[in-house]
Short mmCIF file of the C-alpha atoms (twelve columns), coordinates in Angstrom:
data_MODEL
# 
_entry.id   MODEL 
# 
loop_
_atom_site.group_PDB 
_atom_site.id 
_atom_site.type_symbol 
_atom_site.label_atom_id 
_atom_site.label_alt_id 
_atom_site.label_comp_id 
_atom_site.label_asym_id 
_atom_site.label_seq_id 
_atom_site.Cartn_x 
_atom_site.Cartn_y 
_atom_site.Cartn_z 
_atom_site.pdbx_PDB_model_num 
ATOM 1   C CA . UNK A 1   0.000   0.000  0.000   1 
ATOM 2   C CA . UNK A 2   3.018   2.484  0.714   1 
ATOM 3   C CA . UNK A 3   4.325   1.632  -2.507  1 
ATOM 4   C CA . UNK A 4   0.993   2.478  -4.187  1 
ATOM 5   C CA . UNK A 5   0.564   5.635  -2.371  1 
ATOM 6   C CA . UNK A 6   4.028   7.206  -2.977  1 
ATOM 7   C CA . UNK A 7   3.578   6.029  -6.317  1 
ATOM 8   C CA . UNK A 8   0.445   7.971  -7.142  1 
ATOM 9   C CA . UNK A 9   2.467   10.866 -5.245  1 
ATOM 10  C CA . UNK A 10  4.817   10.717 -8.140  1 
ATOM 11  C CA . UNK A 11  2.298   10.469 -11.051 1 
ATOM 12  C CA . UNK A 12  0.169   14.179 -9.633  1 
ATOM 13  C CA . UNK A 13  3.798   15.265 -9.475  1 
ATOM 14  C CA . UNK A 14  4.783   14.287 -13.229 1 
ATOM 15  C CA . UNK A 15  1.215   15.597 -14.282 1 
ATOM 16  C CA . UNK A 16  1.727   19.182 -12.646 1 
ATOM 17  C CA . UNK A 17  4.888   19.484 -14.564 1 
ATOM 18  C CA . UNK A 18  3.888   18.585 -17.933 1 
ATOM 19  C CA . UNK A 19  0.898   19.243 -19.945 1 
ATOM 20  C CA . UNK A 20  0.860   16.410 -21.363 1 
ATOM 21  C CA . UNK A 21  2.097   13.165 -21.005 1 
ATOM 22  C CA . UNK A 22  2.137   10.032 -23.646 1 
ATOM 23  C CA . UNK A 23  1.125   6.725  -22.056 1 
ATOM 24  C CA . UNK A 24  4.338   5.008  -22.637 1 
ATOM 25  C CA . UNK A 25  6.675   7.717  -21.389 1 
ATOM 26  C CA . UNK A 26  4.283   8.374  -18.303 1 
ATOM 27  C CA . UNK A 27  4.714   4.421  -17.467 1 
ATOM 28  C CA . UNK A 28  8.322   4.318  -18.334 1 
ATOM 29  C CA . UNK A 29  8.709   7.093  -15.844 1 
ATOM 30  C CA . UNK A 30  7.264   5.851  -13.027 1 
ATOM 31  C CA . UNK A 31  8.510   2.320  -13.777 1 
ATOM 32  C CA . UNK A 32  5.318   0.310  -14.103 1 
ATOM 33  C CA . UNK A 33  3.182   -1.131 -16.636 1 
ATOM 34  C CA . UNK A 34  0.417   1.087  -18.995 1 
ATOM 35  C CA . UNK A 35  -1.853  -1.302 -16.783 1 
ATOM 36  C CA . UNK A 36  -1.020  -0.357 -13.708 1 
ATOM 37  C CA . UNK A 37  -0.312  3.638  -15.062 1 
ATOM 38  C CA . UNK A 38  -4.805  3.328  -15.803 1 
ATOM 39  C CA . UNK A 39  -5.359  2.265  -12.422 1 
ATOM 40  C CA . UNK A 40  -3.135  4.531  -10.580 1 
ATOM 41  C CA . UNK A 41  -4.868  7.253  -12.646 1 
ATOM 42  C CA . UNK A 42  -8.228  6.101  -11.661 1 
ATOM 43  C CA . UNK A 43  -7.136  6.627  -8.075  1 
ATOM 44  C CA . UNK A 44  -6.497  9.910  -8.744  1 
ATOM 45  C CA . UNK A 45  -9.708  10.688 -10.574 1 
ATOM 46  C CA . UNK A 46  -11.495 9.056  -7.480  1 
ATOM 47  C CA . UNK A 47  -9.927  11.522 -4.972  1 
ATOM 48  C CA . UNK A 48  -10.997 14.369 -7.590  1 
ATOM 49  C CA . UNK A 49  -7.750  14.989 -9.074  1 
ATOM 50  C CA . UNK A 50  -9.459  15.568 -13.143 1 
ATOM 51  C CA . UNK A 51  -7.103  13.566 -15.234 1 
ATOM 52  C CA . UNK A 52  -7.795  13.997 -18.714 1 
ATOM 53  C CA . UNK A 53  -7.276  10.405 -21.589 1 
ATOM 54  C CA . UNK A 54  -6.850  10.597 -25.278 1 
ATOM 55  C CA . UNK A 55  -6.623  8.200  -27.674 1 
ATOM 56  C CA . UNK A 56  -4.614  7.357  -30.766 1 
ATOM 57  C CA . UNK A 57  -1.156  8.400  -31.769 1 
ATOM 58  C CA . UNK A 58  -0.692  11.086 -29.600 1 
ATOM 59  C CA . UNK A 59  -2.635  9.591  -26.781 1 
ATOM 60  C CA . UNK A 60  -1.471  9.986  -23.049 1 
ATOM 61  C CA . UNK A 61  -2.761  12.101 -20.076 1 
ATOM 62  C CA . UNK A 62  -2.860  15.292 -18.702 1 
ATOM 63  C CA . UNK A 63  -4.104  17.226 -15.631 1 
ATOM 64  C CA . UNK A 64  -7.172  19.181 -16.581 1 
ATOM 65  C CA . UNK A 65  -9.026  22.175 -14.517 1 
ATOM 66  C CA . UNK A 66  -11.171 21.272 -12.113 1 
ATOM 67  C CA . UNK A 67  -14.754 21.689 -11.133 1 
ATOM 68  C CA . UNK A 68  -13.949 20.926 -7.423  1 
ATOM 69  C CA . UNK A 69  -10.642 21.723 -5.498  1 
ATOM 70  C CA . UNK A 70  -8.917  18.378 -5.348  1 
ATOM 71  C CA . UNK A 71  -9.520  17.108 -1.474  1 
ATOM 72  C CA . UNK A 72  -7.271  17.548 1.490   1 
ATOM 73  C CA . UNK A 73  -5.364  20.625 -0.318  1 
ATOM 74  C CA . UNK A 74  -7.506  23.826 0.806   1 
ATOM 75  C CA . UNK A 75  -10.929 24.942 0.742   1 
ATOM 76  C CA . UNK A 76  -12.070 28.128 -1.454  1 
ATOM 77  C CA . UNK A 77  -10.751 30.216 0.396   1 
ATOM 78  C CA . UNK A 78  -7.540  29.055 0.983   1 
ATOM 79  C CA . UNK A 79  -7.164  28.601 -2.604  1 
ATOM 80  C CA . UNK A 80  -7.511  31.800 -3.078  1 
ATOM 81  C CA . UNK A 81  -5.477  33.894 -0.661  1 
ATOM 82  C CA . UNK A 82  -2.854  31.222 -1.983  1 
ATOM 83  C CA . UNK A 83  -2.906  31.883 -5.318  1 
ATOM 84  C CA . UNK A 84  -2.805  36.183 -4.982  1 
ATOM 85  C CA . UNK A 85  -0.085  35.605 -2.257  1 
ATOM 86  C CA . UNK A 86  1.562   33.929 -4.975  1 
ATOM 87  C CA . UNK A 87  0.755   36.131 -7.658  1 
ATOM 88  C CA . UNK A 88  2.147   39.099 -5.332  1 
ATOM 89  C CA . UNK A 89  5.201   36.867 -4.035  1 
ATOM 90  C CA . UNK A 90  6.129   36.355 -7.707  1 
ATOM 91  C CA . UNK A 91  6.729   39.925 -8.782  1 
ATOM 92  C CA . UNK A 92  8.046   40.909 -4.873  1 
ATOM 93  C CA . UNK A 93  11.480  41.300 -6.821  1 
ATOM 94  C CA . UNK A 94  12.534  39.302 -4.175  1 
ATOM 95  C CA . UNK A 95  15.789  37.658 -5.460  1 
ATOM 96  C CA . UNK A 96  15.217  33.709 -5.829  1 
ATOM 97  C CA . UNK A 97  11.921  33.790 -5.284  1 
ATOM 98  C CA . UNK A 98  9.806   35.118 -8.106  1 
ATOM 99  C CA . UNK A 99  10.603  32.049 -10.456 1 
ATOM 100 C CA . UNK A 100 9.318   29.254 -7.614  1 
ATOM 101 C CA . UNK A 101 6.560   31.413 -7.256  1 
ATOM 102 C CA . UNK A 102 5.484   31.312 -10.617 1 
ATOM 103 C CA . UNK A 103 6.053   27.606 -10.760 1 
ATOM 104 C CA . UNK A 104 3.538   27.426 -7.590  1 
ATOM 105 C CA . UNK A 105 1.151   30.001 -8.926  1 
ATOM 106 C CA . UNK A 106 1.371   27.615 -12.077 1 
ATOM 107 C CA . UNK A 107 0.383   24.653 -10.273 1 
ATOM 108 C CA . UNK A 108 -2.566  26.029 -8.143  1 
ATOM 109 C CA . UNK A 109 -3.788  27.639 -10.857 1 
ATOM 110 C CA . UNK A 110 -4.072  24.946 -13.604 1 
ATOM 111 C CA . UNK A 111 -6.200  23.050 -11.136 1 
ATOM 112 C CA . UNK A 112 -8.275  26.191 -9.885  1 
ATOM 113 C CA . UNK A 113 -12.126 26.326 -11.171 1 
ATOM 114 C CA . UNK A 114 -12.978 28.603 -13.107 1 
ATOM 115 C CA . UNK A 115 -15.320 30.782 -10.849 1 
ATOM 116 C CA . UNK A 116 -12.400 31.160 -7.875  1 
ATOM 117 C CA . UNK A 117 -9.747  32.222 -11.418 1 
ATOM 118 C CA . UNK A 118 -11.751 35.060 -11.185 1 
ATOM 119 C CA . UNK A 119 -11.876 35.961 -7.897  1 
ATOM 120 C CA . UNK A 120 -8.216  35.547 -7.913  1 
ATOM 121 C CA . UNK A 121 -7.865  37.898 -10.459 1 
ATOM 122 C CA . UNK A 122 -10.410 40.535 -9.302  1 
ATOM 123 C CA . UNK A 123 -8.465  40.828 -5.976  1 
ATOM 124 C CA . UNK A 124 -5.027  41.030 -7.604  1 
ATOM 125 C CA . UNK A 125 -6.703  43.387 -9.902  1 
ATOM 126 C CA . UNK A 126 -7.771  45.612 -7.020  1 
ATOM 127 C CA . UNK A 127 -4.871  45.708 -4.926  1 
ATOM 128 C CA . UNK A 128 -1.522  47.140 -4.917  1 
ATOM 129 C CA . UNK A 129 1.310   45.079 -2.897  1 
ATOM 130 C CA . UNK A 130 3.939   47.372 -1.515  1 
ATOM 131 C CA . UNK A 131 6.619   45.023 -2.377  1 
ATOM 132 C CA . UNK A 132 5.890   45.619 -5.907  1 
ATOM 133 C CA . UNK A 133 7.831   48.193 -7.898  1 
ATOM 134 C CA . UNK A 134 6.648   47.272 -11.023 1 
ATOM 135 C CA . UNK A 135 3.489   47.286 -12.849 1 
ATOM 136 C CA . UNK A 136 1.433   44.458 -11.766 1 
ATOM 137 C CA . UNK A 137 1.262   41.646 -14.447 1 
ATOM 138 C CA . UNK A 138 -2.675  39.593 -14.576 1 
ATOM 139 C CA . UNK A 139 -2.057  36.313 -12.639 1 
ATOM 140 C CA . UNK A 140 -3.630  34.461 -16.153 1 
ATOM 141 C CA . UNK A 141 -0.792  35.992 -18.153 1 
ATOM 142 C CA . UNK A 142 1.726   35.161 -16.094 1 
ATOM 143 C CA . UNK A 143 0.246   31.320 -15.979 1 
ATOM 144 C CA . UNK A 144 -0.313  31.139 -19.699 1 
ATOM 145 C CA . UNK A 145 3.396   32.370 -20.803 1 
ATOM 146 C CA . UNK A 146 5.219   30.328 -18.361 1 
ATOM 147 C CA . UNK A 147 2.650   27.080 -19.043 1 
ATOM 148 C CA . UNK A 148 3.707   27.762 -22.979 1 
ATOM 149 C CA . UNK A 149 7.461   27.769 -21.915 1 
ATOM 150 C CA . UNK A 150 7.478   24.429 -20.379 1 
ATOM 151 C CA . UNK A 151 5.162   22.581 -22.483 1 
ATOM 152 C CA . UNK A 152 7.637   24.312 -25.853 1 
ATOM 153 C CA . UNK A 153 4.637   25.544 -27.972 1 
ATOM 154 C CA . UNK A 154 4.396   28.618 -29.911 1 
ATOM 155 C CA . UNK A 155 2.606   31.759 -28.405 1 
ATOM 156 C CA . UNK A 156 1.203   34.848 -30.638 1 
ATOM 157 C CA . UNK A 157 0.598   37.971 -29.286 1 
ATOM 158 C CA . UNK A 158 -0.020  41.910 -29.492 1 
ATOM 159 C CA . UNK A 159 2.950   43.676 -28.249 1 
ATOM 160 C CA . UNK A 160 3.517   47.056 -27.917 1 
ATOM 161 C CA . UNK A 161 6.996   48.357 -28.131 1 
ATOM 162 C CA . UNK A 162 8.924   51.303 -26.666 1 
ATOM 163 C CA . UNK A 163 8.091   54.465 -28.947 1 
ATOM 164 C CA . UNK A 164 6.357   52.163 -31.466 1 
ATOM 165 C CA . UNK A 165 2.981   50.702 -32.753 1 
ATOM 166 C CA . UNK A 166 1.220   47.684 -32.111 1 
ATOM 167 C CA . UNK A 167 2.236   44.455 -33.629 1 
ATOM 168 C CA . UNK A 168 1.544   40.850 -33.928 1 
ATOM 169 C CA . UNK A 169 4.398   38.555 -33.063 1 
ATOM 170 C CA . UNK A 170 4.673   34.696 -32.906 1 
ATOM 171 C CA . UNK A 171 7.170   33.018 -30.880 1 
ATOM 172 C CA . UNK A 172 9.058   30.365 -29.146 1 
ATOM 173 C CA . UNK A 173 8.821   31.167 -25.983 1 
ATOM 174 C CA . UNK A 174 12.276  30.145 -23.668 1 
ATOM 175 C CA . UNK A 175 11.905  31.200 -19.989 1 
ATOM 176 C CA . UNK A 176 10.456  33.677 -18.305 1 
ATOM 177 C CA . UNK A 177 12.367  36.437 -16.106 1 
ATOM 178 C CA . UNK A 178 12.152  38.545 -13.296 1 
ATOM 179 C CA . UNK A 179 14.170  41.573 -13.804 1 
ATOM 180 C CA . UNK A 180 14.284  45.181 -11.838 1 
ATOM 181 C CA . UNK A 181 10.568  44.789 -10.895 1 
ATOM 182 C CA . UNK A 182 9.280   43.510 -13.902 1 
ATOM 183 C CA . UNK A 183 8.811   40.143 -15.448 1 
ATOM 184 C CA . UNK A 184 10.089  39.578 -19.454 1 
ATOM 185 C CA . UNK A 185 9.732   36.653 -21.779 1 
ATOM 186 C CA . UNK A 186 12.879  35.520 -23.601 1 
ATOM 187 C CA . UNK A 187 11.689  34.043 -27.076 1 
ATOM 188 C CA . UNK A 188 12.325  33.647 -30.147 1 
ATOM 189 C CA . UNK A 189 10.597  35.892 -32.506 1 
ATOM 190 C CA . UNK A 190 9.915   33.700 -35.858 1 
ATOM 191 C CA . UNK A 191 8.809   37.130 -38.130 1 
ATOM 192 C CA . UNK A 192 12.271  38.849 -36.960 1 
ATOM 193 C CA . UNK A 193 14.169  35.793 -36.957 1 
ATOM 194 C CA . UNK A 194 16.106  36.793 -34.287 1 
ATOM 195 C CA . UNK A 195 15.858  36.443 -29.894 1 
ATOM 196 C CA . UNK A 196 14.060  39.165 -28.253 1 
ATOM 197 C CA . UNK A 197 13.031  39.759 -25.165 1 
ATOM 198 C CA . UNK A 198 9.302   41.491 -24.490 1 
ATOM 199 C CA . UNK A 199 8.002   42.918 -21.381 1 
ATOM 200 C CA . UNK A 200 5.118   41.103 -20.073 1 
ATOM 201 C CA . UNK A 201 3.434   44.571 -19.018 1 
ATOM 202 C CA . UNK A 202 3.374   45.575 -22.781 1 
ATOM 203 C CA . UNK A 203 1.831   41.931 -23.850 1 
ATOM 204 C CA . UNK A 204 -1.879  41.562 -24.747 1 
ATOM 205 C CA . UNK A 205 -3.928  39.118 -25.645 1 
ATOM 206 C CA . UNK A 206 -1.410  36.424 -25.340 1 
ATOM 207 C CA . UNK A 207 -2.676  32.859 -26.443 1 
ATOM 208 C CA . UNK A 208 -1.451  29.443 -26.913 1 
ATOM 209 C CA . UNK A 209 -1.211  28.056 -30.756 1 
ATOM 210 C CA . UNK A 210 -0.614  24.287 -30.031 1 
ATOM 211 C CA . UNK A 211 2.156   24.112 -32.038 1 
ATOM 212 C CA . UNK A 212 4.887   22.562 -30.364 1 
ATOM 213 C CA . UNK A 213 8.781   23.294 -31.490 1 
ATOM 214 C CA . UNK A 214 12.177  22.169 -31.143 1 
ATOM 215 C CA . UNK A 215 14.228  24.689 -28.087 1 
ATOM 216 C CA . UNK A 216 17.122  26.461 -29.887 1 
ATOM 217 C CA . UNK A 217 20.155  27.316 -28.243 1 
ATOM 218 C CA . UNK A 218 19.857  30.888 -26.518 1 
ATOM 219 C CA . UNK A 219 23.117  33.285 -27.496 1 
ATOM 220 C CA . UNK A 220 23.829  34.128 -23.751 1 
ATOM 221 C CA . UNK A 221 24.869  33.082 -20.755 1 
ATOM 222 C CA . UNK A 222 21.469  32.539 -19.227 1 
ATOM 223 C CA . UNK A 223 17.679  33.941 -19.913 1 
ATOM 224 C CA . UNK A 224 18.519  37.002 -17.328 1 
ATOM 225 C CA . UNK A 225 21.742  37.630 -18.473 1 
ATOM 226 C CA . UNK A 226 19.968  38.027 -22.118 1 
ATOM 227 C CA . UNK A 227 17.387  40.387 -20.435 1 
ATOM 228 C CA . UNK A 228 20.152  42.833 -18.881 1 
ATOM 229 C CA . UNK A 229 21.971  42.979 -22.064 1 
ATOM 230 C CA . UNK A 230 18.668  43.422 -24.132 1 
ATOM 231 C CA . UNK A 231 17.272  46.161 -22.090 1 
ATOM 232 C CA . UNK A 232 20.898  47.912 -21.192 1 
ATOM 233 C CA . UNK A 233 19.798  47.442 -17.274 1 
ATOM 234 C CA . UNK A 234 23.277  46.564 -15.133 1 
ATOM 235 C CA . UNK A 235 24.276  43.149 -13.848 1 
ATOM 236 C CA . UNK A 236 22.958  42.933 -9.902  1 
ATOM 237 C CA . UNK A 237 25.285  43.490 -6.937  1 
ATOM 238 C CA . UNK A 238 25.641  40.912 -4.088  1 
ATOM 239 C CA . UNK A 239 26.285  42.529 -0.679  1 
ATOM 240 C CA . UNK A 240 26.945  40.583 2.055   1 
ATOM 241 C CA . UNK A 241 28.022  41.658 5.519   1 
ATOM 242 C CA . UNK A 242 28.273  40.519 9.141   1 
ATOM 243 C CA . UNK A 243 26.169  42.636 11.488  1 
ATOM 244 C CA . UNK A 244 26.954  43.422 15.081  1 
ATOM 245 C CA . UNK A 245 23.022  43.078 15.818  1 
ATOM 246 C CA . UNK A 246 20.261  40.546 16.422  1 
ATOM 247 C CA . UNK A 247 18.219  39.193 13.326  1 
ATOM 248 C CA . UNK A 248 14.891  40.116 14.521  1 
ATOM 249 C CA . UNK A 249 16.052  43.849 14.893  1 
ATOM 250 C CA . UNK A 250 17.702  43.536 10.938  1 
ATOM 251 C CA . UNK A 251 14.646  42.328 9.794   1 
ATOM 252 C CA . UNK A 252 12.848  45.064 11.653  1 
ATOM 253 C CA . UNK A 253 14.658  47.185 9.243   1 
ATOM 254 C CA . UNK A 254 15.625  45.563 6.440   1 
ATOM 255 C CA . UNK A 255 12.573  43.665 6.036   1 
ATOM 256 C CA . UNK A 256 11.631  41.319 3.016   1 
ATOM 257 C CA . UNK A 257 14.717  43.191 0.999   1 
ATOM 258 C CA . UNK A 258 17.504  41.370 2.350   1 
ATOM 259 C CA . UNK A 259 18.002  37.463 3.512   1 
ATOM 260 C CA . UNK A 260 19.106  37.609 7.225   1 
ATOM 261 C CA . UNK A 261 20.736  34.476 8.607   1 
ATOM 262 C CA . UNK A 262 21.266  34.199 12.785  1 
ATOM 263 C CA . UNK A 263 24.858  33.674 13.649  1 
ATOM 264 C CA . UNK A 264 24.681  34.012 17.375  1 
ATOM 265 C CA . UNK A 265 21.909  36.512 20.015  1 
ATOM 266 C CA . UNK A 266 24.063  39.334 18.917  1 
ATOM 267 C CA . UNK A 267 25.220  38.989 15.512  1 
ATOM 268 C CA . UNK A 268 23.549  37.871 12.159  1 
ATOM 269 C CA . UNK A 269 24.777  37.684 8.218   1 
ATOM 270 C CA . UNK A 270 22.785  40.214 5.613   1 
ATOM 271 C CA . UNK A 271 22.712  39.441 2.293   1 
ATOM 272 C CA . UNK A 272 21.089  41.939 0.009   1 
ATOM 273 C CA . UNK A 273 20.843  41.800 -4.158  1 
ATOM 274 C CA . UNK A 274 20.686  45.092 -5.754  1 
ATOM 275 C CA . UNK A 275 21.818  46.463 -8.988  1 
ATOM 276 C CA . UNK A 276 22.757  49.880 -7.304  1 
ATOM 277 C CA . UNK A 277 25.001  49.489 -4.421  1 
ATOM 278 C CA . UNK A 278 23.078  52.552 -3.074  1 
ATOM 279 C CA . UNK A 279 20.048  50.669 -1.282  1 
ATOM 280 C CA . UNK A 280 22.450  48.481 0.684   1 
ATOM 281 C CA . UNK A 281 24.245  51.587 1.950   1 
ATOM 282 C CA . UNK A 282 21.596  53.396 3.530   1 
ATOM 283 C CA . UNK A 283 20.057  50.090 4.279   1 
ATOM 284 C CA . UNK A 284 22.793  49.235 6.437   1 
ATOM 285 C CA . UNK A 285 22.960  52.793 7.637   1 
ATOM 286 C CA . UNK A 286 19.379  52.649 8.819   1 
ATOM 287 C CA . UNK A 287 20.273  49.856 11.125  1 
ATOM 288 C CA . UNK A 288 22.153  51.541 13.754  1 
ATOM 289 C CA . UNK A 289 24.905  48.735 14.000  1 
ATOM 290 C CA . UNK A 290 28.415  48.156 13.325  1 
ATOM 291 C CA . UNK A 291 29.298  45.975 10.580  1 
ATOM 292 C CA . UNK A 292 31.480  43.886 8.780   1 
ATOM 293 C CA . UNK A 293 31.774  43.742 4.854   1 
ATOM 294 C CA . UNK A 294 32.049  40.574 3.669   1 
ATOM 295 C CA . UNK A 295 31.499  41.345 -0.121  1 
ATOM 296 C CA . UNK A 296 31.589  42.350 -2.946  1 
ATOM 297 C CA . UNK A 297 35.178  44.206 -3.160  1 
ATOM 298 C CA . UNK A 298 33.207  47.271 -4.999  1 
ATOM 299 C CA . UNK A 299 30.861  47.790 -1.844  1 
ATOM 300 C CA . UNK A 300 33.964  48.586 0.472   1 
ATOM 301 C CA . UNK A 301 34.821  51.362 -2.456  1 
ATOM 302 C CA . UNK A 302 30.879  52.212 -2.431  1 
ATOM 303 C CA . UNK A 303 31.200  52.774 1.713   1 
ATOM 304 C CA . UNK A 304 34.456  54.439 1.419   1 
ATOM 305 C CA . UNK A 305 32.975  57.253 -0.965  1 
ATOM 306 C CA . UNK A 306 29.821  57.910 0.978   1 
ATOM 307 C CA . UNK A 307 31.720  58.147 4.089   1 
ATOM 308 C CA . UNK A 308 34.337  60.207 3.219   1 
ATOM 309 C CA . UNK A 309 31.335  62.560 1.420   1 
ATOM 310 C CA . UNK A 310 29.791  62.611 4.425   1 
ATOM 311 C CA . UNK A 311 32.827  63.609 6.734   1 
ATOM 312 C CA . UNK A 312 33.467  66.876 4.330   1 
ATOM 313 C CA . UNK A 313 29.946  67.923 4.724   1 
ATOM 314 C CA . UNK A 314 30.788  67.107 8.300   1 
ATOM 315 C CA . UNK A 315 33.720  69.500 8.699   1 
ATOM 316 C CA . UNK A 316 32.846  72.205 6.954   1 
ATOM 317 C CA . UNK A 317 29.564  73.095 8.905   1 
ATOM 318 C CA . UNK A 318 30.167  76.679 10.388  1 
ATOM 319 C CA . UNK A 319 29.959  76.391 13.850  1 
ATOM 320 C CA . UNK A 320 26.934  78.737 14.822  1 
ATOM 321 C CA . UNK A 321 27.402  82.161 16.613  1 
ATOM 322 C CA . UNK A 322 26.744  82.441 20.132  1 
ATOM 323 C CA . UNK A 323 25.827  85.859 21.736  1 
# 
């Protein structure tokens, strides 16, 4: 029975990753027979999980939306403050987190009915997130593009460039990326015949074609790496440093913009990601602590400027008179 049940574990896992899967590569997967792959199915379908069969060629399985919330997950509610935390945890600009939030979002949402989609969208719609900086992209969009990305099937879309007119585009779509508060697709664009990268802000309209392609290889480094050089925006600092303080008073501070690891009662690492070395200055002004740099080389040159600005301005006040 364990072996069942951690078994059926796996297939909901392989069908939330995939949109669809043949039969044989399903079974071959999981190690089991296309037998054994119908029943285990059928145990899903029976706990509400709606797993979707086709026939022929191209027959296999996939994880369709549901009318019910599969059980033992969350109720209605749940589902939905999930989802917009999501939505809003995804474009936090949070380093590391915005791309496992979109997986997430992803996930929850591909199995969401349609009548709590829109309530998740009507209260993203209707509220702003003060860890936001960026303009807020519809939770569908951002679900759609990244879907299109794993699955490796065209998207067309209107897109509406910098200074220009509206256009049609079809593409490949690679990753998406989280970039300076905003999120960017990385395709390539079939009518240009070249990579570009498109701001999901300026996308409408965005839909899936069903035509699936072959990945080519991307001429950079990595999907954000393409982005900065794309848009001209500069490659993000790392500062680290040891602070003669407590965590919870850092994080008092410092908040959700920095990862704050305990060392001791008295002491704690900061680690802040920023492509201006400006917000981890005053950040680490606004604590009130000593501190130790740990890195990048740059920052200690960044420190060294603003302190010795500071000491002029310092020195030359005029004392005032006294009578």
């Amino acid at each position: 029975m364990a072996n069942t049940s951690s078994r059926t574990l796996r297939l909901l896992s392989l069908l939330q990753t995939h949109r669809h899967w043949a039969g044989v590569e399903l079974a071959d997967r999981l190690g089991i027979s296309e037998r054994t792959l119908r029943r285990d199915v059928d145990r899903l379908r029976d706990l509400g999980y709606p797993v979707q069969a086709s026939r022929g060629t191209d027959g296999g399985y996939q994880l369709a939306p549901g009318a019910v919330l599969p059980p033992l997950l969350l109720d209605d509610e749940e589902a939905v403050a999930l989802a917009v935390g999501m939505g809003d945890a995804a474009q936090s600009g949070i380093a590391g987190i915005e791309e496992a939030a979109v997986r997430a979002l992803t996930k929850v949402v591909q199995v969401l009915p349609p009548r709590l989609r829109t309530r998740v969208n009507a209260l993203r719609a209707m509220t702003v997130s003060p860890s936001s900086s960026g303009p807020v992209v519809p939770a569908e969009v951002l679900t759609l593009i990244a879907q299109a990305c794993r699955d490796e099937e065209r998207l067309r879309f209107r897109y509406t460039a910098r200074g220009g007119p509206d256009t049609d585009r079809e593409v490949e779509p690679h990753r998406v990326v989280a970039l300076g508060g905003r999120w960017y697709l990385v395709a390539y664009d079939l009518t240009r015949h070249d990579w570009r990268s498109f701001r999901l802000d300026r996308l409408a309209e965005p839909h899936r074609t069903g035509a699936r392609f072959r990945p080519r290889p991307l001429p950079a480094d990595d999907p954000a790496a393409f982005v900065r050089a794309a848009s001209g925006a500069p490659a993000p600092h790392t500062v680290t440093a040891y602070v003669h303080a407590s965590a919870d008073h850092v994080r008092r501070i410092v908040g959700q913009w920095g990862t704050i690891e305990p060392v001791n009662a008295g002491h704690c690492r900061l680690t802040m990601v920023s492509t201006s070395l400006d917000w981890p200055t005053q950040a680490l002004g606004n604590v009130g602590a000593d501190f130790d740099i740990l890195g990048p080389p740059e920052f200690a040159d960044h420190l060294r400027d603003w302190g010795t600005r500071f000491l002029r301005a310092a020195q030359q006040m005029q004392p005032r008179a006294t009578s």
